[in-house]
VEXDREN-697957 format. One line per 4 residues: number of its first residue (from 1); their letters; for each residue x, y, z of N, C-alpha, C. Coordinates in Angstrom, 1 decimal, padded with zeros to 4 digits, always signed. Example, Ala and Ser with C-alpha at 12.3 -4.5 7.8 and 13.67 -1.06 7.14 Angstrom:
# residues 2
1> as> +013.2/-005.7/+007.8/+012.3/-004.5/+007.8/+013.2/-003.3/+007.8 | +012.8/-002.2/+007.1/+013.7/-001.1/+007.1/+012.9/+000.0/+007.9
//
This chain:
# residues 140
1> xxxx> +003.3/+052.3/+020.2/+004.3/+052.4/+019.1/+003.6/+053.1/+017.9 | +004.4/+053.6/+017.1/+003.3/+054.9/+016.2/+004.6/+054.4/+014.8 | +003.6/+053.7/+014.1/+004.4/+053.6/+012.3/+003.6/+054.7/+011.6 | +004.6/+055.3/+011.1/+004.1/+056.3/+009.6/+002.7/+057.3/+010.5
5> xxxx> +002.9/+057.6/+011.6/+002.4/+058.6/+012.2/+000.8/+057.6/+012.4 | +000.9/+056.5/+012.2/-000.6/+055.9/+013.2/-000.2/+055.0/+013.9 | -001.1/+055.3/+015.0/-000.4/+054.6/+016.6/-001.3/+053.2/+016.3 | +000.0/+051.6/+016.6/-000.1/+050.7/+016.8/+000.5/+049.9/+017.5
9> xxxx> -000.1/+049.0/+018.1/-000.1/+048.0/+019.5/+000.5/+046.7/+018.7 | +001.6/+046.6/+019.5/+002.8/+045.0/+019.5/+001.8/+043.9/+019.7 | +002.1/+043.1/+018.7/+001.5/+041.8/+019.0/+002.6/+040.7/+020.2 | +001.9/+040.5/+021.2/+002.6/+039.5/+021.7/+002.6/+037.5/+021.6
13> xxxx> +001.8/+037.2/+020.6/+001.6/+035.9/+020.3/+000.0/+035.7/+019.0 | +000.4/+035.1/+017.8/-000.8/+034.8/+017.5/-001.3/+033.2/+018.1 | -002.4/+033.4/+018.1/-003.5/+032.2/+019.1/-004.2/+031.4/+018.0 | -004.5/+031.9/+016.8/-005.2/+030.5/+016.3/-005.3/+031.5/+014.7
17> xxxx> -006.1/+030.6/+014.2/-006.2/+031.0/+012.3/-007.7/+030.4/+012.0 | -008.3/+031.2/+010.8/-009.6/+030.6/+010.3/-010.1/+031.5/+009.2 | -010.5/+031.1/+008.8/-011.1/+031.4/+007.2/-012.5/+032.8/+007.5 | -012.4/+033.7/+007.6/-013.6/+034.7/+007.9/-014.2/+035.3/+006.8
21> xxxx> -015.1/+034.4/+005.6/-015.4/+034.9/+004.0/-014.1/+034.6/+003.3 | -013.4/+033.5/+003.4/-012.6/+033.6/+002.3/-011.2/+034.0/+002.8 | -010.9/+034.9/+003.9/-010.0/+035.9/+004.4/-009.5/+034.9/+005.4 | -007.8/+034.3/+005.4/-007.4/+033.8/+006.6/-007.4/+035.6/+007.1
25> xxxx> -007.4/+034.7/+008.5/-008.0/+036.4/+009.7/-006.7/+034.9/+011.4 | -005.7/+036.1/+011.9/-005.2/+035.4/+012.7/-005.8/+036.0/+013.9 | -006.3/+035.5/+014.9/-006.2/+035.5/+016.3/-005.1/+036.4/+017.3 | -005.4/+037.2/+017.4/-004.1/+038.1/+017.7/-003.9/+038.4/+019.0
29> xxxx> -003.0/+038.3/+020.3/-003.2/+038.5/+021.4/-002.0/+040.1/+021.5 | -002.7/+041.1/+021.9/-001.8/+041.8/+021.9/-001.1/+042.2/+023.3 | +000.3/+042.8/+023.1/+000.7/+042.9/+024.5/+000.3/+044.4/+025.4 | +000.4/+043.7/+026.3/-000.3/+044.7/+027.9/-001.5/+045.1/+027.7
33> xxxx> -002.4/+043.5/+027.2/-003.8/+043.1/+027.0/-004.0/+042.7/+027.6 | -005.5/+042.7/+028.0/-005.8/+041.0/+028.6/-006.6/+040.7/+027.5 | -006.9/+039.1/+027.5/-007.5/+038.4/+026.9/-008.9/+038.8/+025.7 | -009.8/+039.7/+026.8/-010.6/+040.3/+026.3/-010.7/+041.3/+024.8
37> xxxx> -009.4/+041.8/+024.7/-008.6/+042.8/+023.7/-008.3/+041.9/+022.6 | -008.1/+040.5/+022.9/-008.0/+039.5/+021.4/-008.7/+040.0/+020.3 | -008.2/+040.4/+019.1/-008.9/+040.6/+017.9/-008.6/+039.5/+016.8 | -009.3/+039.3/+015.7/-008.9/+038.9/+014.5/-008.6/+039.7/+013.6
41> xxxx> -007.4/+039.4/+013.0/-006.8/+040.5/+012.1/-006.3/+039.8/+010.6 | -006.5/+040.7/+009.9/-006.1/+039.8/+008.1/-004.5/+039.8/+008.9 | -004.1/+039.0/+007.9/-002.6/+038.8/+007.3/-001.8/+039.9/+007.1 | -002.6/+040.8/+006.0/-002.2/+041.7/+005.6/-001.8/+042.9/+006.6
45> xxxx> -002.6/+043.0/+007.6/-002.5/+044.1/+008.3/-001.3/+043.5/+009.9 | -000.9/+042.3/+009.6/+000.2/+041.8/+010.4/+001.7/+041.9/+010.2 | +001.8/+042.9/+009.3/+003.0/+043.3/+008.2/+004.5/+043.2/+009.5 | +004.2/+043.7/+010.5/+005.2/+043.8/+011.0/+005.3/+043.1/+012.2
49> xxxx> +004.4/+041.9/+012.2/+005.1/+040.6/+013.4/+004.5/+038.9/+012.2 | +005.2/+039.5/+011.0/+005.6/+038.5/+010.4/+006.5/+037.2/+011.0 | +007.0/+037.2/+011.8/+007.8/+036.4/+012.8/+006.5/+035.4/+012.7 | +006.0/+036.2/+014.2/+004.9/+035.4/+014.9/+004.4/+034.8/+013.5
53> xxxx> +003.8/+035.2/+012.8/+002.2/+034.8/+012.1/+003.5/+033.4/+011.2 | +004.6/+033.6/+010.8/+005.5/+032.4/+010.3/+005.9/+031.1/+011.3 | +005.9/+031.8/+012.7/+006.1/+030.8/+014.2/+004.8/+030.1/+014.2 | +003.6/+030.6/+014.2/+002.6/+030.4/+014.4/+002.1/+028.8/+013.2
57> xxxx> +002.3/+029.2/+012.1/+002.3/+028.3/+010.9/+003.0/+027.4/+011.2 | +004.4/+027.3/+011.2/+004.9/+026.6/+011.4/+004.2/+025.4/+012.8 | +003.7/+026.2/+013.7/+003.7/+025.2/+014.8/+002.0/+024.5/+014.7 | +001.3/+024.6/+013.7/+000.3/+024.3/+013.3/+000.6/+023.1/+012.6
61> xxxx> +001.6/+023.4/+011.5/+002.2/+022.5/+010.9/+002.3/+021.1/+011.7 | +003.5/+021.5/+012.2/+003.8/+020.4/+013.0/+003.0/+019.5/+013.4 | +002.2/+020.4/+014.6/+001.1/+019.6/+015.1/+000.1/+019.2/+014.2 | -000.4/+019.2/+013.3/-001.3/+018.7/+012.0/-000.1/+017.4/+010.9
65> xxxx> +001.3/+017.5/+011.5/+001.7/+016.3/+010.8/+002.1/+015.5/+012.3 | +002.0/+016.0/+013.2/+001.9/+015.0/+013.9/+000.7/+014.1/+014.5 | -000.1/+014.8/+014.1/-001.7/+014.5/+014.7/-001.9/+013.0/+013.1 | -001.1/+013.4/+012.3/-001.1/+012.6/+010.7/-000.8/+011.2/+011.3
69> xxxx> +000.6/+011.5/+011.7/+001.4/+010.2/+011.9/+001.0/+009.5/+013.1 | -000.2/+010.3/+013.8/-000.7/+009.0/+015.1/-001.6/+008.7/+014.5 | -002.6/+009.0/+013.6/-003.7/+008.8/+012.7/-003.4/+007.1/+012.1 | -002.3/+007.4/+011.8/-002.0/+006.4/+010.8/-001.0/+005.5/+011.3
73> xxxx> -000.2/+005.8/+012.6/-000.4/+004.5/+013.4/-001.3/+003.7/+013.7 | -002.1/+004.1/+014.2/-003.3/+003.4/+014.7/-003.8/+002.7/+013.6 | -003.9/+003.2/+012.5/-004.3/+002.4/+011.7/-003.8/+001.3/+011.1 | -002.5/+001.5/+011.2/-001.7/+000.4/+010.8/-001.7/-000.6/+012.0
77> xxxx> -002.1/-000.2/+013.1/-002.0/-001.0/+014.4/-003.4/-002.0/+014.0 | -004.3/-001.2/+014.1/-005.6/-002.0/+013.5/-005.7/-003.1/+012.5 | -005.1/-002.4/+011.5/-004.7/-003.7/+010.7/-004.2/-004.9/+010.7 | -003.2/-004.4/+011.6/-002.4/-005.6/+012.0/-003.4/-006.6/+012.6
81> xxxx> -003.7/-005.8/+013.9/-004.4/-006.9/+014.4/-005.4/-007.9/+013.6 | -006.2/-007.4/+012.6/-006.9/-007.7/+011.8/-006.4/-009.3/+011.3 | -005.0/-009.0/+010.5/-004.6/-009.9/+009.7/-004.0/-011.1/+010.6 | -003.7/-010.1/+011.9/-002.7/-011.5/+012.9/-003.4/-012.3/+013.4
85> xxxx> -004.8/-012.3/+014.1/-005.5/-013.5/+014.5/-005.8/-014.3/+013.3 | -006.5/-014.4/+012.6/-006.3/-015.9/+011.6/-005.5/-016.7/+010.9 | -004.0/-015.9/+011.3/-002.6/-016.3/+010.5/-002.8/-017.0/+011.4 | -002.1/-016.2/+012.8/-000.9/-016.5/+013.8/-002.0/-017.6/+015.0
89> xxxx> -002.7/-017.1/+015.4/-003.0/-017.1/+016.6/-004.4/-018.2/+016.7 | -005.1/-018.8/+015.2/-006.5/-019.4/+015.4/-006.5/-020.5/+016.7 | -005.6/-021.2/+016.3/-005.3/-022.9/+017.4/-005.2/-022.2/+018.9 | -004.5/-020.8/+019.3/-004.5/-020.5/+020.5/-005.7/-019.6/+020.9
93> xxxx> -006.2/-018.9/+020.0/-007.7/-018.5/+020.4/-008.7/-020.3/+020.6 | -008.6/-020.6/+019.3/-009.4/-021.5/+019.7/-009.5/-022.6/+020.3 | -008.4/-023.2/+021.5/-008.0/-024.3/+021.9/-007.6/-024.0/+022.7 | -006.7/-023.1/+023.4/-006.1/-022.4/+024.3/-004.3/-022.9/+024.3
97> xxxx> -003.6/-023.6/+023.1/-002.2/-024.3/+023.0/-001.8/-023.2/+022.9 | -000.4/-023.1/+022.7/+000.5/-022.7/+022.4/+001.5/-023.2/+021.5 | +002.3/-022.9/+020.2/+002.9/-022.9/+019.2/+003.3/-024.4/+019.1 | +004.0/-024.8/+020.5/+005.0/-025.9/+020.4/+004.0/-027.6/+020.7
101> xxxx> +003.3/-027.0/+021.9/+001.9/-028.0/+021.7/+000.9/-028.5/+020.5 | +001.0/-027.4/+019.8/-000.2/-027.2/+018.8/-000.2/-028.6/+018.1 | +000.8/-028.9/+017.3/+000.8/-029.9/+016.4/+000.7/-031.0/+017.0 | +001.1/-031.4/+018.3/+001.0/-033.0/+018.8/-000.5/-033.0/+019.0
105> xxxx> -001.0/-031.8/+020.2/-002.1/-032.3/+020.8/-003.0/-031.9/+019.6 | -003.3/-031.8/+018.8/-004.2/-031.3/+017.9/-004.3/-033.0/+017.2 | -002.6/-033.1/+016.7/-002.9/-034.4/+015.3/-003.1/-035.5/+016.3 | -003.2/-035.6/+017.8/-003.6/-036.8/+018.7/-005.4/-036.4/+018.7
109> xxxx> -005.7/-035.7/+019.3/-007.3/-035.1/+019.1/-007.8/-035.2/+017.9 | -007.1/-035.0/+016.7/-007.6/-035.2/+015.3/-007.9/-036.7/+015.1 | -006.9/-037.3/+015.5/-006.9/-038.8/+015.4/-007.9/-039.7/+016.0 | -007.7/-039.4/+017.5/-009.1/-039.6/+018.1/-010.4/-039.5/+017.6
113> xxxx> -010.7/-038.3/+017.2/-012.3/-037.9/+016.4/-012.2/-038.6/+015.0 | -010.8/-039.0/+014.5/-011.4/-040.2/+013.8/-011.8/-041.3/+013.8 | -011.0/-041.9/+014.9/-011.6/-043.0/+015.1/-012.8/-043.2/+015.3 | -013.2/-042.0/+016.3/-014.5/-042.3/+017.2/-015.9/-042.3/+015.9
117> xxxx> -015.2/-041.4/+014.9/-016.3/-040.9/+013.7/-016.3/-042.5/+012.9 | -015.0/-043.1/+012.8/-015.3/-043.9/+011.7/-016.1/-045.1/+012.3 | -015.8/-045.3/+013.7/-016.3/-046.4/+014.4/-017.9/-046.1/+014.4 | -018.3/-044.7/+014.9/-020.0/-044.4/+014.4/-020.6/-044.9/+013.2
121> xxxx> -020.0/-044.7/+011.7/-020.1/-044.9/+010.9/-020.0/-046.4/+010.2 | -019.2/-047.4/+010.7/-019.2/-048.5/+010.5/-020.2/-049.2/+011.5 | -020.7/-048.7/+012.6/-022.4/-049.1/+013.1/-023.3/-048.9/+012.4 | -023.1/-047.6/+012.3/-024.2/-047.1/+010.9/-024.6/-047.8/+009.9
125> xxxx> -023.4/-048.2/+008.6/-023.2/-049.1/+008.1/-023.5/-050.3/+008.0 | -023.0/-051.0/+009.2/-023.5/-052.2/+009.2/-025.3/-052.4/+009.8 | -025.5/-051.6/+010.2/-027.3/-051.5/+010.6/-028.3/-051.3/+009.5 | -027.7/-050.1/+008.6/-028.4/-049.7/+007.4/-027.7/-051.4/+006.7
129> xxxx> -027.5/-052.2/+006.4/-027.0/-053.2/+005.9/-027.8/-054.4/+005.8 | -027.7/-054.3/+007.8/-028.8/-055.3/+008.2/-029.9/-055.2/+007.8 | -030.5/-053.8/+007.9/-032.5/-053.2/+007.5/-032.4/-053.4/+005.6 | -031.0/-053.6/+005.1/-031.7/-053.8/+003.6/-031.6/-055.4/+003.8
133> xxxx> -030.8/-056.3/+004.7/-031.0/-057.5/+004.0/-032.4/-058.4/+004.5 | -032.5/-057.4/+006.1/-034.1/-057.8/+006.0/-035.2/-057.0/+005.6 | -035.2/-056.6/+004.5/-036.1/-055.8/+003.7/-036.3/-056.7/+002.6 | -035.0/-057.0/+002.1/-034.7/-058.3/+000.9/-035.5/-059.6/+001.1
137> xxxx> -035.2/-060.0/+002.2/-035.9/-061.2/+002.8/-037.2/-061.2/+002.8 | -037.8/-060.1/+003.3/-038.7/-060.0/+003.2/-040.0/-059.6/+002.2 | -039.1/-059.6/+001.1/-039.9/-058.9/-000.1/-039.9/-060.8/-000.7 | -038.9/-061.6/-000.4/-038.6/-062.5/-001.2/-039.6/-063.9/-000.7
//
């Protein structure tokens, strides 16, 4: 193809973009090339497959706000989980119940461990009781 009397070659797809000194420069694949023929070319000198190099953007776009929005699921995912186990879930991590169990067998087990503690403690009590009154006696 020959513009203004200098012979130039149809772009059939731009391939990628990057900063070369400052200079976006596109990846240019031209047609009834192979691969090897890929050049980087300014912007400027793409005057007339403005299409492409606008299709091209565009589809960068996209993909860089879509690459956003899984970014930042995940992170909201993460979070979640973060805040859900010590609300929702401590009695079934740590006990292995479930919601509707939780409160019976817990405040029967709570109850239990008090007994058992206060009944320790009134042994306790009454021993430390005994060793002062024969300490008393003894002094006396």
């Amino acid at each position: 193809m020959e513009v203004e009397g200098v012979k130039e070659w149809k772009v059939e797809k731009i391939l990628n973009k990057r900063k070369i000194r400052g200079v976006d420069k596109y990846l240019v694949q031209w047609k009834g090339f192979t691969a090897e023929s890929n050049t980087w070319e300014k912007e400027e000198d793409l005057k007339n497959a403005k299409e492409l190099v606008d299709d091209f953007q565009e589809r960068i776009g996209a993909e860089i706000r879509r690459q956003e929005e899984v970014v930042e699921k995940k992170r909201e995912k993460e979070e979640y989980r973060r805040m859900e186990l010590p609300v929702m879930y401590t009695a079934k991590v740590l006990y292995g119940w479930d919601n509707k169990k939780f409160e019976d067998e817990y405040l029967k087990k709570l109850e239990k461990n008090w007994r058992r503690w206060k009944n320790n403690r009134q042994i306790d009590e009454n021993e430390y009781l005994k060793n002062i009154e024969e300490k008393m006696e003894e002094e006396n």
